[in-house]
C-alpha positions in Angstrom: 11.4 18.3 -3.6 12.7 15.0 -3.4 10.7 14.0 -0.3 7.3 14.9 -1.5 5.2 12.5 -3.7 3.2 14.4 -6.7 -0.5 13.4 -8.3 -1.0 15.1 -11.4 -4.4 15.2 -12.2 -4.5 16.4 -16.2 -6.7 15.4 -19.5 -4.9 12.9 -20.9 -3.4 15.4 -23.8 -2.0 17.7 -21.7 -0.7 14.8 -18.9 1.8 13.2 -21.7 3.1 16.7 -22.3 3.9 16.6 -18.5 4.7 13.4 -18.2 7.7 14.2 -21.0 8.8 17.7 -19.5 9.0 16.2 -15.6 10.9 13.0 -17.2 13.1 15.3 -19.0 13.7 17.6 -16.3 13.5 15.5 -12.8 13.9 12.4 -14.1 13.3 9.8 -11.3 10.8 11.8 -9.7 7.8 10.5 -7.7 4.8 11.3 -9.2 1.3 9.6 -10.2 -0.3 10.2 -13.4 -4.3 10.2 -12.0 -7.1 10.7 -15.1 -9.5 13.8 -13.6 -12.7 11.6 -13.9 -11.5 9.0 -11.4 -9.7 11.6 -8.6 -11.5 11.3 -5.4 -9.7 13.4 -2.7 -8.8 16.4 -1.5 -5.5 17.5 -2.8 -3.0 20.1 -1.1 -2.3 22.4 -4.1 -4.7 22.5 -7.0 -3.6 24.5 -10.0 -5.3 25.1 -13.3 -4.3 27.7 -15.6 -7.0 28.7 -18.6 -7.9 25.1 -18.6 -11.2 24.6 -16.4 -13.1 28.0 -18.1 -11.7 26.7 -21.5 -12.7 22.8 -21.1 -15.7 21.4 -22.7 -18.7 21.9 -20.2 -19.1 18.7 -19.0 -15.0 18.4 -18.4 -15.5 21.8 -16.3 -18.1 20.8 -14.5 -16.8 17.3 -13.1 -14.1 19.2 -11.7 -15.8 21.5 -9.9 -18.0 19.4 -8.6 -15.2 17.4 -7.1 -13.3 18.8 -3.9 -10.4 20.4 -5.9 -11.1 23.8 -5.0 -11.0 22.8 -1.4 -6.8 22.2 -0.9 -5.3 24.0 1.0 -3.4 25.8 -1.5 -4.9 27.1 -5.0 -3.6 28.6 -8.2 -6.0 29.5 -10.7 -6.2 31.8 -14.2 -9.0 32.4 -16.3 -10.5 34.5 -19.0 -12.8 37.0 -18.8 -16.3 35.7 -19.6 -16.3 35.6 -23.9 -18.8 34.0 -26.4 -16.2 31.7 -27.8 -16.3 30.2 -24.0 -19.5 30.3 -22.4 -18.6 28.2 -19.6 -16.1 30.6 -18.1 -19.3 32.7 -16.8 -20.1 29.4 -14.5 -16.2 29.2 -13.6 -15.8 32.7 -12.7 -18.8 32.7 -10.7 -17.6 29.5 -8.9 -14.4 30.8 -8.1 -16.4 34.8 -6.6 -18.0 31.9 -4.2 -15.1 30.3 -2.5 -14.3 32.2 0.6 -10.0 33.3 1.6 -9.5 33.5 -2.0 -7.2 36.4 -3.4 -8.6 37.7 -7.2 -6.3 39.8 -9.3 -7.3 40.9 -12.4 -4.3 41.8 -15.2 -4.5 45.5 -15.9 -6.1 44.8 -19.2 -8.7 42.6 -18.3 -7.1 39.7 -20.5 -7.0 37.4 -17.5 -7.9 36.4 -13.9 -6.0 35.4 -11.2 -7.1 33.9 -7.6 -4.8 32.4 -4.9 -5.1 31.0 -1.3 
């Protein structure tokens, strides 16, 4: 949408891949590039896919200690809790807390869905 200014709020990896597809893609579009550790604000639609219950601990945990999962629209996928990712226990268990949140689960328990 033309009318609507974007914040993308992404590790700095990830950000350039973005920053290369949305260039690509909608070229001209306004958005600001903002670096996770320095967001302060509530945002209107928060999405992370895989990303927060995959991130190093202390990555995860900035995030949710910030007001991210408090816009008024959410996306969010996750794995089930494994040993190769102990901090998607605290994630998923973060995410059970937060009230008017819809959680799917894909039939073969691969991944985790919530929405609001």
């Amino acid at each position: 949408n033309p009318d609507i200014h974007y914040e993308i709020c992404d590790l700095s990896g990830p950000t350039a891949f973005q920053r290369w597809y949305l260039n690509e893609t909608a070229p001209g579009m306004d958005v600001s590039w903002v670096d996770t550790s320095h967001y302060v604000g509530k945002p209107d639609l928060f999405i992370s896919t895989w990303a927060l219950s995959e991130a190093p601990s202390f990555n995860a945990q900035n995030i949710m200690m910030r007001e991210f999962f408090l816009a008024e629209h959410g996306l969010l996928a996750w794995q089930p809790i494994k040993e190769g990712f102990p901090q998607s226990k605290r994630f998923d268990q973060s995410i059970r807390l937060l009230e008017n949140v819809n959680i799917l689960e894909s039939p073969h328990q691969e991944s985790f869905y919530a929405f609001w």
